[in-house]
Backbone bond lengths (Angstrom), bond angles and torsions (degrees), N, CA, C in turn:
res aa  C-N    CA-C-N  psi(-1)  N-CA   C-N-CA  omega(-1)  CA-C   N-CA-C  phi
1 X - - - 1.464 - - 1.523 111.79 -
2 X 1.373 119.03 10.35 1.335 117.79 177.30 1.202 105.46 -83.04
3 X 1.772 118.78 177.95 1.142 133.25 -171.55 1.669 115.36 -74.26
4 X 1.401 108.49 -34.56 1.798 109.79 149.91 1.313 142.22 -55.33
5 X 1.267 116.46 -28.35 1.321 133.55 154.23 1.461 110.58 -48.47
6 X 1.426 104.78 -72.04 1.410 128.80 174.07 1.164 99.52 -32.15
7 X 1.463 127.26 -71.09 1.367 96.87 -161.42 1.235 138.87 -97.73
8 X 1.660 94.86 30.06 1.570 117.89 162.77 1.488 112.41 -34.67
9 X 1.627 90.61 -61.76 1.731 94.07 -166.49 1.177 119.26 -151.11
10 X 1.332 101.81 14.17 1.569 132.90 176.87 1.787 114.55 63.05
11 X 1.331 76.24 47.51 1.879 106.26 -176.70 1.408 117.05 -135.61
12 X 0.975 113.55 150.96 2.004 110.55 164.58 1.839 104.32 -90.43
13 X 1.288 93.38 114.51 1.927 86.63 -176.91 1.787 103.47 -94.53
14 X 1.056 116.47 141.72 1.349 117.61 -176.37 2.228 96.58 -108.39
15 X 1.391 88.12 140.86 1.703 95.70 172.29 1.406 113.10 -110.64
16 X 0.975 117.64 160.37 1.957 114.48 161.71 1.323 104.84 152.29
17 X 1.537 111.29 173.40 1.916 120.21 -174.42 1.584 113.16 -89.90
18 X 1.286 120.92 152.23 1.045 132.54 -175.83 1.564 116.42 -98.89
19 X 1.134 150.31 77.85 1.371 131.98 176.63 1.371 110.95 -61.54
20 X 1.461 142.53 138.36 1.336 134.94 151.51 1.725 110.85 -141.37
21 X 1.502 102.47 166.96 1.341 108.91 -179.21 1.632 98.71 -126.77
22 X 1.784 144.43 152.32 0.871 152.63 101.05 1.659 145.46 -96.57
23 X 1.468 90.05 148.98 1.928 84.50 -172.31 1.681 81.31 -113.57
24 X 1.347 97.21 120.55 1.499 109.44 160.18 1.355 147.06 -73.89
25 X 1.485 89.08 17.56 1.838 111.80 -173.64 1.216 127.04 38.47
26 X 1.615 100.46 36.59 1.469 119.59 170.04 1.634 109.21 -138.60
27 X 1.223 113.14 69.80 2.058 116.59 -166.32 1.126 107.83 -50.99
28 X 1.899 125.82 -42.85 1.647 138.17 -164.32 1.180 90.79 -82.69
29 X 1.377 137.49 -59.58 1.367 120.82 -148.07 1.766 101.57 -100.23
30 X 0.924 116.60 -71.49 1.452 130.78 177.20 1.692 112.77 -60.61
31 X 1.121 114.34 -78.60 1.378 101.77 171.68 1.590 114.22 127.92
32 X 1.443 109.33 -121.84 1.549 123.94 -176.40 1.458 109.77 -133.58
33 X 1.633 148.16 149.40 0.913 133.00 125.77 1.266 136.03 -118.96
34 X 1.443 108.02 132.48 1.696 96.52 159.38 1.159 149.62 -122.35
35 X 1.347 137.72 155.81 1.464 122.71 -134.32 1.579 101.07 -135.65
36 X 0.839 110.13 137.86 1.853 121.84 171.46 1.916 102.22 -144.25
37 X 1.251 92.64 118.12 1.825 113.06 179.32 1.611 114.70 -132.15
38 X 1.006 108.85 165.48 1.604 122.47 154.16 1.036 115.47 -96.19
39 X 1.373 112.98 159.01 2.042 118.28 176.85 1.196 85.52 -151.62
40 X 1.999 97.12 159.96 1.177 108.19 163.07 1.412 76.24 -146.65
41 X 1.552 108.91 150.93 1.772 128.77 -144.51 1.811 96.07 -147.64
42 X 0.925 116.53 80.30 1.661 110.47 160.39 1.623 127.73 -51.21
43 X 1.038 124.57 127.45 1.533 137.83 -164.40 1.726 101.91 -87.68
44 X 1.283 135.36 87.80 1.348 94.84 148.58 1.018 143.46 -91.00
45 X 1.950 147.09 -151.03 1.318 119.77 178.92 1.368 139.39 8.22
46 X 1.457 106.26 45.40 1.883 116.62 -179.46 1.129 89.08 -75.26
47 X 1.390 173.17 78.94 1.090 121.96 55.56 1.635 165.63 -123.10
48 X 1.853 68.79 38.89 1.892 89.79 177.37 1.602 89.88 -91.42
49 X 1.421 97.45 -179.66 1.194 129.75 175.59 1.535 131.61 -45.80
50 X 1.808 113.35 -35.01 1.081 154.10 -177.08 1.154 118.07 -128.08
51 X 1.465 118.52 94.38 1.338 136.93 -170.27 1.729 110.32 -124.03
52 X 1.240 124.39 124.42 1.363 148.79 166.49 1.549 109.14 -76.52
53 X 1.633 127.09 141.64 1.372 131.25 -177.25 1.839 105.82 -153.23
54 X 1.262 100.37 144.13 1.674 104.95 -177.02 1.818 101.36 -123.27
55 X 1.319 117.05 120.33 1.353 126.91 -172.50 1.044 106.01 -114.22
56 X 1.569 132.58 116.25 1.204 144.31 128.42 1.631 129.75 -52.98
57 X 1.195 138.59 107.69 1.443 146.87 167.56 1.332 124.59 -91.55
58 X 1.277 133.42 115.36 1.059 117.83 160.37 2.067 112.59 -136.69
59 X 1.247 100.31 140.68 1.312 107.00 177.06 1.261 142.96 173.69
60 X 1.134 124.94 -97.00 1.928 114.40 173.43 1.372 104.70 -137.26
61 X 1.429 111.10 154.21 1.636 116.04 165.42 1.326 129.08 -149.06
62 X 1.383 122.89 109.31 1.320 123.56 -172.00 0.878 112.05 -95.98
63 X 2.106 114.13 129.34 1.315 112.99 -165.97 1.624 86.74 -130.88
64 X 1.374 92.48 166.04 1.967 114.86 179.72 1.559 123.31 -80.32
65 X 1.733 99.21 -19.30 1.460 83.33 -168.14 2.042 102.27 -117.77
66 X 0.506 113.71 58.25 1.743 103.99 -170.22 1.775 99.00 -63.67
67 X 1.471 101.07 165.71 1.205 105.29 -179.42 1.719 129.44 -61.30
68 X 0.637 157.46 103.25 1.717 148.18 97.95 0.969 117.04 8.65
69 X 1.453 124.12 133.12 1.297 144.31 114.44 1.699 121.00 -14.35
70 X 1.357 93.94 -92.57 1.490 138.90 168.63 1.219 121.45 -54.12
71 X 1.532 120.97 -51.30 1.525 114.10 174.87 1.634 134.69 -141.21
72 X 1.647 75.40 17.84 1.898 101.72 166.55 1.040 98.75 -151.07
73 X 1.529 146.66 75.61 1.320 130.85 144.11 1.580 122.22 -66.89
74 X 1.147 111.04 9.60 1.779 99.65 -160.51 2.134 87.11 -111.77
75 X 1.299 119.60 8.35 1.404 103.18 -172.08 1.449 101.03 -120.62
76 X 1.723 109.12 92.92 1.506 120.22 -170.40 1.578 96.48 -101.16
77 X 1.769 119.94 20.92 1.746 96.20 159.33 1.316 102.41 -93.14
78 X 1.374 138.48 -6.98 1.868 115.67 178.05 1.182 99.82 -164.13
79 X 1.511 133.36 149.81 0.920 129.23 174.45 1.765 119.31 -132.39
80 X 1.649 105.97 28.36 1.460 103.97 172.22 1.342 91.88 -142.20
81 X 1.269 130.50 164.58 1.402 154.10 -126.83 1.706 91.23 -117.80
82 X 0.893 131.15 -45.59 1.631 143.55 -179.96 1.810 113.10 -83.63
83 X 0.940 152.20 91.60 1.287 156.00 -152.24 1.551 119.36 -125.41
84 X 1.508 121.40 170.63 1.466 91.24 171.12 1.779 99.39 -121.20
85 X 1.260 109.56 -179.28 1.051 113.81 -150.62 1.861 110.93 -138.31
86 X 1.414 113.56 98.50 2.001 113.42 173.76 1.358 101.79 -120.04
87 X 1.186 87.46 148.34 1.576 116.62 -172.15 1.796 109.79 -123.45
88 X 0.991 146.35 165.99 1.119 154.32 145.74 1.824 122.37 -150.87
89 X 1.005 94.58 132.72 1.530 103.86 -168.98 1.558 118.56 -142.26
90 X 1.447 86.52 151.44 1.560 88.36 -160.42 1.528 93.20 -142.88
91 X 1.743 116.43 118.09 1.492 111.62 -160.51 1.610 97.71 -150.80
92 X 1.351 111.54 144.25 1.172 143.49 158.82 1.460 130.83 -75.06
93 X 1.556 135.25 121.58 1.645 120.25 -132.82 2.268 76.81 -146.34
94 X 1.162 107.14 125.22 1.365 123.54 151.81 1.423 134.46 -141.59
95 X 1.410 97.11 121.77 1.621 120.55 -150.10 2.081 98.55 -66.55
96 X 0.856 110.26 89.80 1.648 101.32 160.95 1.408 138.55 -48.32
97 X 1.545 103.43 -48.13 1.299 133.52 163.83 1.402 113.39 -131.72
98 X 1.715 93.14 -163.13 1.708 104.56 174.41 1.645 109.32 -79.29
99 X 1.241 116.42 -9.04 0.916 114.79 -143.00 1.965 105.58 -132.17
100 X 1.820 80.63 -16.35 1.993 70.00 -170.40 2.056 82.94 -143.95
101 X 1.441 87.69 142.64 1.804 106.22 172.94 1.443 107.36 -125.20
102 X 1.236 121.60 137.80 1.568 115.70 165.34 1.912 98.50 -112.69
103 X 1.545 88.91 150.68 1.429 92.96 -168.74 1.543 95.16 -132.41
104 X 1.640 125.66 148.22 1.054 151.15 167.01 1.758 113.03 -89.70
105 X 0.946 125.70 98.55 1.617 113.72 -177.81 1.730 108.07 -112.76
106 X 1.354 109.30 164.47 2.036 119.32 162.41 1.131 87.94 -115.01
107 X 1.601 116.71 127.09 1.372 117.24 139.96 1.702 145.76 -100.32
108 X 0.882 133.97 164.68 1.381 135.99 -166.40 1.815 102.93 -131.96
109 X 1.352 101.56 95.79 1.558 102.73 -176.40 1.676 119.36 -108.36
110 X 1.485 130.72 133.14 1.399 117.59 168.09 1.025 107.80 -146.92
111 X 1.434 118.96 161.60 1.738 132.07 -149.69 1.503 86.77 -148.92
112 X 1.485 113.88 141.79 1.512 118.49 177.62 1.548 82.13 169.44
113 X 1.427 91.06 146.51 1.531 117.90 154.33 1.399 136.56 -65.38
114 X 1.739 110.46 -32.41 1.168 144.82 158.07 1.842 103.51 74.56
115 X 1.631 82.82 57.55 1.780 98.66 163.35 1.864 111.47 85.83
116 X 1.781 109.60 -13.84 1.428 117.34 176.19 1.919 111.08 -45.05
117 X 1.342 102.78 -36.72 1.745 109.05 -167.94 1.607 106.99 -160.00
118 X 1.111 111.01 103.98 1.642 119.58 152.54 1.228 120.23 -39.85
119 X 1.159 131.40 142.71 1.969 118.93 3.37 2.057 71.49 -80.06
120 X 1.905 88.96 164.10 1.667 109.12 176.86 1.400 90.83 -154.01
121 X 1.587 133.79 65.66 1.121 117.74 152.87 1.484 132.40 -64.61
122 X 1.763 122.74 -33.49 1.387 113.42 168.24 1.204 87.39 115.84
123 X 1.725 105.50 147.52 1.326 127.42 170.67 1.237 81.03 -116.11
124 X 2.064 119.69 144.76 1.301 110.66 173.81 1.759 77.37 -153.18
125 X 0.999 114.61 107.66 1.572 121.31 177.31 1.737 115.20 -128.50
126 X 1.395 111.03 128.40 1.620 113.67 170.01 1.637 99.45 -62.89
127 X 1.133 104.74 170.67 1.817 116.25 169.89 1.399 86.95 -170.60
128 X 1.636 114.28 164.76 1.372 151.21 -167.68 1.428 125.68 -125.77
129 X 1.295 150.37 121.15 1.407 137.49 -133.73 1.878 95.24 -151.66
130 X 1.435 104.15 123.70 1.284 106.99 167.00 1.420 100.64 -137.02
131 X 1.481 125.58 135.64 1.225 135.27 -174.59 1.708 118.22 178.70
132 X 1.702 93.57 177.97 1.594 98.09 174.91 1.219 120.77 -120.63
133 X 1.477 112.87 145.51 1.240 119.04 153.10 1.643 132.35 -97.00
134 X 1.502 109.06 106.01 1.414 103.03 -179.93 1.960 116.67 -93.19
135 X 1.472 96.90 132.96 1.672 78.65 -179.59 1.805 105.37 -111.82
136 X 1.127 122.16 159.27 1.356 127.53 -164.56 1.655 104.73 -82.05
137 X 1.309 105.65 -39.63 1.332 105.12 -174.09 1.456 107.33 -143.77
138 X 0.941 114.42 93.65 1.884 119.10 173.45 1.529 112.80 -51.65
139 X 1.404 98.60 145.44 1.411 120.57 159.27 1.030 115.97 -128.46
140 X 1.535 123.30 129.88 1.631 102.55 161.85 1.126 127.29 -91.31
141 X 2.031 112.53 161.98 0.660 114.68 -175.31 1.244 131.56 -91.78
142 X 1.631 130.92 144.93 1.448 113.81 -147.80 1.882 87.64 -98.08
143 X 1.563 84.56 153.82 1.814 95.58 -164.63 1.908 96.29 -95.78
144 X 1.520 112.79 70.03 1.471 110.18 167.11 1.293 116.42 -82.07
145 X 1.577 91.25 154.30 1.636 115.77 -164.21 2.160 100.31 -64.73
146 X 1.192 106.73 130.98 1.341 113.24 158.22 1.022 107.28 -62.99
147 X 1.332 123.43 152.59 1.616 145.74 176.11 1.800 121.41 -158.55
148 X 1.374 86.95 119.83 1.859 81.30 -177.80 1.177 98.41 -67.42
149 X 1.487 79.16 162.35 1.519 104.10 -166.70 1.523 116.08 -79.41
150 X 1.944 111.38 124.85 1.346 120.77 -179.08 1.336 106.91 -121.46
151 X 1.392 119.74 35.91 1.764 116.29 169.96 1.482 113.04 -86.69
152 X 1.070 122.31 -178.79 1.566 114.01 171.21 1.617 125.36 -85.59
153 X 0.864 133.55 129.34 1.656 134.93 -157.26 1.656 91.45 -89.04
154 X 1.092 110.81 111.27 1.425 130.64 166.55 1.524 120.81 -68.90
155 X 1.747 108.85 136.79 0.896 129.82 179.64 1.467 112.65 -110.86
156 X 1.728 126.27 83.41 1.496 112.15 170.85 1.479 112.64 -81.27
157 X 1.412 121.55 166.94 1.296 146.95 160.77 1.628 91.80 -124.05
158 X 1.502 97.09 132.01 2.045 122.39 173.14 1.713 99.17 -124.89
159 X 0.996 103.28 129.24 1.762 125.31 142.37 1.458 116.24 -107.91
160 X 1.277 108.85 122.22 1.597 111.31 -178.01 1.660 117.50 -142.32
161 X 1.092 123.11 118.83 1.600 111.70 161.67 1.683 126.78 -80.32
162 X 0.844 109.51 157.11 1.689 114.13 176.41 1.440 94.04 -123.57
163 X 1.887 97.50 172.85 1.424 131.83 179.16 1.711 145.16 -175.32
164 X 1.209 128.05 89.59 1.266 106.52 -163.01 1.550 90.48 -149.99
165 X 1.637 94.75 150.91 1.681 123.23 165.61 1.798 104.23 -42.06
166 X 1.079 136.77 133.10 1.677 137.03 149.02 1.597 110.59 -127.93
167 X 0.934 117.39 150.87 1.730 150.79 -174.55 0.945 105.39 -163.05
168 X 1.740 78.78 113.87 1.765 117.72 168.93 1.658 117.87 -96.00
169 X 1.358 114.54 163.86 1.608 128.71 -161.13 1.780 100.33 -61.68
170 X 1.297 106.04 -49.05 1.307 123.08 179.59 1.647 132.29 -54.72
171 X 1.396 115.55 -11.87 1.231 120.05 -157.27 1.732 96.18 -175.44
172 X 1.475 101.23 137.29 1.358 117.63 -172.60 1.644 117.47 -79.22
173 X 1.552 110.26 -14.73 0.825 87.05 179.38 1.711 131.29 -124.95
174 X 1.243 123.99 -175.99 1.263 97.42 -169.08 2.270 119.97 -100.12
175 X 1.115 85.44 162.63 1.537 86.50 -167.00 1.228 109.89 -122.35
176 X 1.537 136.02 139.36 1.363 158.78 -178.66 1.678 105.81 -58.47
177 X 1.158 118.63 130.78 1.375 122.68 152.87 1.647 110.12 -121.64
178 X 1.709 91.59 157.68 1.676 79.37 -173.77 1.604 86.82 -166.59
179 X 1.584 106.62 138.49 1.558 113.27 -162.03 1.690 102.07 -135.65
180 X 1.433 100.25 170.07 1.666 98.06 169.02 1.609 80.62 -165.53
181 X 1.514 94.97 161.38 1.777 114.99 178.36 1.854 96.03 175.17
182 X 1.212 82.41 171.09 1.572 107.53 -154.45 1.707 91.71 -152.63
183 X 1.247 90.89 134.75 1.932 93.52 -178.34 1.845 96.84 -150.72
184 X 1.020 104.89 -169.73 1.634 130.96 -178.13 1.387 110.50 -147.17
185 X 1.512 138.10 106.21 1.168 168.89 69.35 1.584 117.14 48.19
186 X 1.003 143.53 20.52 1.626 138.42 -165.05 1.818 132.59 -92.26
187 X 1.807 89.48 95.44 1.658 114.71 -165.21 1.545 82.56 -36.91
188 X 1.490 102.13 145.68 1.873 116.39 151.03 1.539 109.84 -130.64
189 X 1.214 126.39 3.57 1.517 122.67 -167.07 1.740 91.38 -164.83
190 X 1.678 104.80 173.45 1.523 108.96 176.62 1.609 114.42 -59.54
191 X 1.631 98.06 -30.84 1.463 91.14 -156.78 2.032 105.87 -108.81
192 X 1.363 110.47 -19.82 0.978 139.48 -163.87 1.851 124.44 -93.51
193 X 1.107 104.57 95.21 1.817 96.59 159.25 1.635 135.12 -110.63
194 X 1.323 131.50 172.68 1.185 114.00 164.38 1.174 103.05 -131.19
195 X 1.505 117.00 153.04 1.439 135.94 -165.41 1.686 124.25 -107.57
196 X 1.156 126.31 130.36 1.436 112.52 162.09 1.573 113.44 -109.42
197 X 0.947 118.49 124.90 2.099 109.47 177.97 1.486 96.98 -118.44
198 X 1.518 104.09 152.37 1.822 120.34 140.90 1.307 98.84 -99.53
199 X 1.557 105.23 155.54 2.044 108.55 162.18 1.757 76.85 -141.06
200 X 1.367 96.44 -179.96 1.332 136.08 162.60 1.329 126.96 -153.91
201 X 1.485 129.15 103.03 1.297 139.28 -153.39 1.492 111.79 -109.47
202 X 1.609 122.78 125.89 1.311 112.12 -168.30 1.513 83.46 -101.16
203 X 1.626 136.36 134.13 1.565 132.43 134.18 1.097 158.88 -90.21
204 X 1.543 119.50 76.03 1.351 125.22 -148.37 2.064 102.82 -58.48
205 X 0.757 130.13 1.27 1.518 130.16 147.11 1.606 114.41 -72.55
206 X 1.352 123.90 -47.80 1.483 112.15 178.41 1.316 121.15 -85.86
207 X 1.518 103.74 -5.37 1.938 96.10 170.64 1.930 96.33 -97.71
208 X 1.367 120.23 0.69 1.499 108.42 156.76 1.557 115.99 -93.21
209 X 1.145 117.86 3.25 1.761 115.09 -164.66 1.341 84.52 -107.90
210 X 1.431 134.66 -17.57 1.504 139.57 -153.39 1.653 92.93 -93.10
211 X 1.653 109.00 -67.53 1.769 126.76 -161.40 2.086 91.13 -69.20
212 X 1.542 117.00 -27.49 1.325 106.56 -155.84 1.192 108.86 -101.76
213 X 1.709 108.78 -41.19 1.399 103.34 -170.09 1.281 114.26 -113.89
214 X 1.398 111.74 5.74 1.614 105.32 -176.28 2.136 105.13 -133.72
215 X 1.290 98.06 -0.58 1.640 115.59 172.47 1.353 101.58 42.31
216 X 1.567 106.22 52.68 1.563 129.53 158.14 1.245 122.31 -113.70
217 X 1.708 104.38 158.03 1.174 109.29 -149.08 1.988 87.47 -112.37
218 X 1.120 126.88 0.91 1.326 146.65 -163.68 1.465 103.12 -31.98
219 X 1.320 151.19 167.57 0.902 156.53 123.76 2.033 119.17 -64.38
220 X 1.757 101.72 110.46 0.973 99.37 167.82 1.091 145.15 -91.18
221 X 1.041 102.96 22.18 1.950 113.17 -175.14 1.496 86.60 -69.36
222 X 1.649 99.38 175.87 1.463 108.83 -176.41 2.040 92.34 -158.23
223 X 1.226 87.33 133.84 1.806 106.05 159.12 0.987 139.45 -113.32
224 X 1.099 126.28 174.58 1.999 110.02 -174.47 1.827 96.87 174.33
225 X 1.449 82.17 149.12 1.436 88.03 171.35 1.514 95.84 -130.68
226 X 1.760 118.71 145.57 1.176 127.20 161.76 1.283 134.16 -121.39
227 X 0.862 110.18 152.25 2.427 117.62 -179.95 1.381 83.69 -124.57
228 X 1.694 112.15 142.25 1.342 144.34 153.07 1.342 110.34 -157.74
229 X 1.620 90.38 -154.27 1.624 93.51 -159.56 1.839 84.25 -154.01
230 X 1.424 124.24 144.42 1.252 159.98 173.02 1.444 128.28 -109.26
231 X 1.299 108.44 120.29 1.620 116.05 -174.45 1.657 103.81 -107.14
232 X 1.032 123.98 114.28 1.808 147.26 -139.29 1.757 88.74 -116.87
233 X 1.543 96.10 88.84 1.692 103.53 160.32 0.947 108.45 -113.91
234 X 1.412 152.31 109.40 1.109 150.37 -151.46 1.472 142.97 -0.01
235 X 1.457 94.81 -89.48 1.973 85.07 157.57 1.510 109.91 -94.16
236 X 1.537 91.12 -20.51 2.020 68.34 163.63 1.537 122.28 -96.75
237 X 1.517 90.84 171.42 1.625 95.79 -170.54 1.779 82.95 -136.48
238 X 1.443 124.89 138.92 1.568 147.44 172.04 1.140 106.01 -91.51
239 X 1.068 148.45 138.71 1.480 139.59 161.73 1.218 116.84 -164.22
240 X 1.874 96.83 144.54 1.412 108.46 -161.03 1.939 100.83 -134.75
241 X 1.086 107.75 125.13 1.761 125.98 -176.82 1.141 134.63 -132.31
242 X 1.446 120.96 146.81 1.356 116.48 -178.21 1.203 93.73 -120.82
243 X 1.569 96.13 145.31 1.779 104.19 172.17 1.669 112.61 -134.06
244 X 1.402 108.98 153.21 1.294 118.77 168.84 1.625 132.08 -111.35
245 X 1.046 135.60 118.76 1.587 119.92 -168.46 1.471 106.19 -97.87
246 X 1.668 95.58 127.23 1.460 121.93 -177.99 1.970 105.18 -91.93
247 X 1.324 98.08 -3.99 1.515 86.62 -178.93 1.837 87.17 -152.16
248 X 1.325 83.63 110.93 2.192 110.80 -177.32 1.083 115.29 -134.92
249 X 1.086 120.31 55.35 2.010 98.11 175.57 1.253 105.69 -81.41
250 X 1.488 137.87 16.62 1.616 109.89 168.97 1.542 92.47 -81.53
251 X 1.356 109.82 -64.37 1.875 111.00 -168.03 1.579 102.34 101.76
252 X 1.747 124.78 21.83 1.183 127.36 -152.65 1.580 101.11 -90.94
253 X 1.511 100.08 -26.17 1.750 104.20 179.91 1.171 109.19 -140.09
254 X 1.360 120.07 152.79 1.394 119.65 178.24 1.908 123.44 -19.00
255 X 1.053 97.33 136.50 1.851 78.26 160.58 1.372 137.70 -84.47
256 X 1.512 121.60 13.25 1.252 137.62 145.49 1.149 117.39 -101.29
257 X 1.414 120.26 162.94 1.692 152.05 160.76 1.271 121.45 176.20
258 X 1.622 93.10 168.91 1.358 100.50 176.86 1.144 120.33 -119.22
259 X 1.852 95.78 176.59 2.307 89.80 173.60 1.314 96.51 -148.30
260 X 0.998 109.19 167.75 1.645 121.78 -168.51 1.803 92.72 -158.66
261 X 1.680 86.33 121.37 1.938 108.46 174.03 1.483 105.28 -134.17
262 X 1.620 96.59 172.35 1.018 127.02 -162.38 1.240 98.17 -135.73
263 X 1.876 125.41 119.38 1.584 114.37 -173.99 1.404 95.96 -140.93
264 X 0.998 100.93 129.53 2.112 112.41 179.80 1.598 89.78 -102.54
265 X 1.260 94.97 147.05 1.584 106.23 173.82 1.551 114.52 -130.39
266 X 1.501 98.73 109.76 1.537 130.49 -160.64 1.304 100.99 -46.62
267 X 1.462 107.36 -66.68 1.954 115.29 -173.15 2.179 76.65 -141.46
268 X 1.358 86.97 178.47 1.640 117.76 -172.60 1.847 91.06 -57.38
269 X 0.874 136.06 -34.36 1.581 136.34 -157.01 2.238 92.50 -110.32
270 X 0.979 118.00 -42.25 1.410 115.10 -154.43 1.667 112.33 -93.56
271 X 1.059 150.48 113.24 1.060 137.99 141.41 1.689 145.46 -109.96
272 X 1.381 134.31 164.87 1.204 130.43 174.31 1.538 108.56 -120.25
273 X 1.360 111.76 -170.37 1.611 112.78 -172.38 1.675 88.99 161.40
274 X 1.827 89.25 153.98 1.284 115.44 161.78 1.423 114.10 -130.89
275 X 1.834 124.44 125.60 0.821 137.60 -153.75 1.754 112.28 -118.92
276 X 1.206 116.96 140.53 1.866 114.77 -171.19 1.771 82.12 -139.55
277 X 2.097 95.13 117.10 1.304 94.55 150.97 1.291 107.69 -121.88
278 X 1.434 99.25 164.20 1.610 122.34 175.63 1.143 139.90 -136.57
279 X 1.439 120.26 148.81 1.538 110.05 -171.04 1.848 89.39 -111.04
280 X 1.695 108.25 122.05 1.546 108.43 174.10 1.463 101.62 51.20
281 X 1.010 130.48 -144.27 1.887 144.21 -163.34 1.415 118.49 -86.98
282 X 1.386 105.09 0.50 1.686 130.52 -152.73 1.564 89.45 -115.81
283 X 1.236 113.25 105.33 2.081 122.28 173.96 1.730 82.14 -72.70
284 X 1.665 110.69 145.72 1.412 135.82 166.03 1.671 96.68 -93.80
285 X 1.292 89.25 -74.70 1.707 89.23 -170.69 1.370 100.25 -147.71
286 X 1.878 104.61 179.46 1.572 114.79 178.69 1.635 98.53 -127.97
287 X 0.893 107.51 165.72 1.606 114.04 -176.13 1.442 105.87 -146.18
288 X 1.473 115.95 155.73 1.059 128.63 161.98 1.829 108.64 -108.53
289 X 1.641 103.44 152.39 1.438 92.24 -165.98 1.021 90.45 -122.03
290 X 1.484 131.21 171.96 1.588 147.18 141.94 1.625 105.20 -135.73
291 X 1.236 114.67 116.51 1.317 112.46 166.46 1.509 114.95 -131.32
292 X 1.719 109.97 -176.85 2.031 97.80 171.54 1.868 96.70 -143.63
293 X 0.964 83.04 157.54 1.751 80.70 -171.37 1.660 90.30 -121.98
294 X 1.905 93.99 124.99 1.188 102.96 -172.34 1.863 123.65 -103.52
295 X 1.283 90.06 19.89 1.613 87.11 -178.68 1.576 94.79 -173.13
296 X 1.218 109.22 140.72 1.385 132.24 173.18 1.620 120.57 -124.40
297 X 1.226 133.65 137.62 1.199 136.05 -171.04 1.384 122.64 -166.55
298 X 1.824 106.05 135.40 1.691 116.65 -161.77 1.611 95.38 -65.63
299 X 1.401 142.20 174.63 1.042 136.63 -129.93 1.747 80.83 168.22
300 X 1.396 93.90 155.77 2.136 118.17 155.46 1.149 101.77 18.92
């Protein structure tokens, strides 16, 4: 609630974990889930009466029923017990007291493994939220003046590698992915950037779907170039992209998709992230990132 916060985004952003439970009104096939995430929740108008908030989630979800062979073949959205877990929310907040708000929210929920183990079609369900917030000890919030934004609009450059285990439907066992890309970062607003990246993704699943199931000799590397756009909360950065691959000879998935990460930034030079791409509604894979961003520069 300080004045640095503030002028994140000319909001009070609130952080913290989410516990939740859903029954997906499918016990045999689908099952149970449960969910434990982080959020970070921007405040606007905190401190009238009628306050608006935008929630980002991201995190884990343990569900009951994953796929079977044997005694779940019919549940082709996930098939391991550990999952990951986004949320997005968009909620309406009225203060009763000092002490208690009830809030109206839409949510936007999805569950996927994000390509770790076949089948991974995805739970991707809206839900609706009425509830309270009680706080133990109020503060108010101080009513500072908005001000467009006069900081300097930043220009990053990222180098980053990726890496993660995948298992596919076809084959028991699991196969290496391993990526690198380099992009440019360019603030246009307080809260807001847009991005250009290259990657190049090696998939030790598509050079086995290539030699096994299609008795090709193809080259599986894969390229791509992407444009998005980045929501700049401090050390974190949100981000959402579309990419196209300029270098495909399998032709195994569309030649578009997207990805959507999550990147904390360790010190000014270091960062990490976890990354979910996808082709259409269908997660490819998830990655873990480490990258360092080697140059920064005042800009507009």
């Amino acid at each position: 609630m300080d004045k640095k916060s503030w002028d994140l985004c000319n909001c009070y952003p609130r952080v913290g974990l989410l516990l939740s439970f859903f029954d997906f009104d499918n016990k045999k096939i689908l099952g149970y889930g449960f969910n434990l995430a982080g959020f970070a929740e921007p405040f606007f108008r905190s401190h009238k009466k009628m306050s608006v908030s935008l929630r980002t989630v991201a995190g884990l979800s343990l569900d009951t029923r994953p796929y079977d062979e044997v005694s779940n073949p019919e549940n082709l959205s996930y098939s391991f017990p550990l999952n990951g877990y986004l949320q997005l929310n968009l909620a309406l907040h009225y203060r009763l007291s000092e002490k208690i708000t009830v809030n109206l929210a839409a949510n936007y929920n999805h569950i996927s493994n994000g390509g770790f183990r076949e089948p991974n079609k995805g739970i991707n369900y809206p839900t609706a939220a009425l509830g309270l917030d009680y706080t133990f000890k109020p503060r108010p919030f101080e009513d500072r003046m908005k001000q467009k934004y006069q900081g300097s609009k930043k220009r990053r450059f990222d180098l980053a590698i990726a890496s993660f285990p995948k298992r596919i439907f076809a084959s028991p066992a699991y196969f290496a992915i391993f990526g690198v890309s380099a992009g440019v970062s360019q603030q246009v607003g307080r809260m807001n950037a847009l991005t250009l990246d290259a990657e190049w993704i090696w998939d030790g699943s598509l050079k086995w779907r290539m030699e096994n199931q299609f008795d090709s000799d193809k080259d599986y590397q894969r390229g791509a170039l992407l444009v998005g756009h980045e929501f700049l909360m401090g050390r974190f950065t949100f981000s959402q992209k579309a990419g196209i691959y300029f270098y495909d000879h399998t032709h195994y998935n569309d030649p578009v998709y997207q990805r959507y990460g999550v990147n904390f930034h360790i010190s000014e030079r270091l960062f990490t992230g976890i990354h979910l791409k996808a082709h259409r509604h269908v997660a490819d894979l998830i990655e873990m990132r480490l990258g360092w961003t080697f140059k920064r520069s005042d800009n507009m």
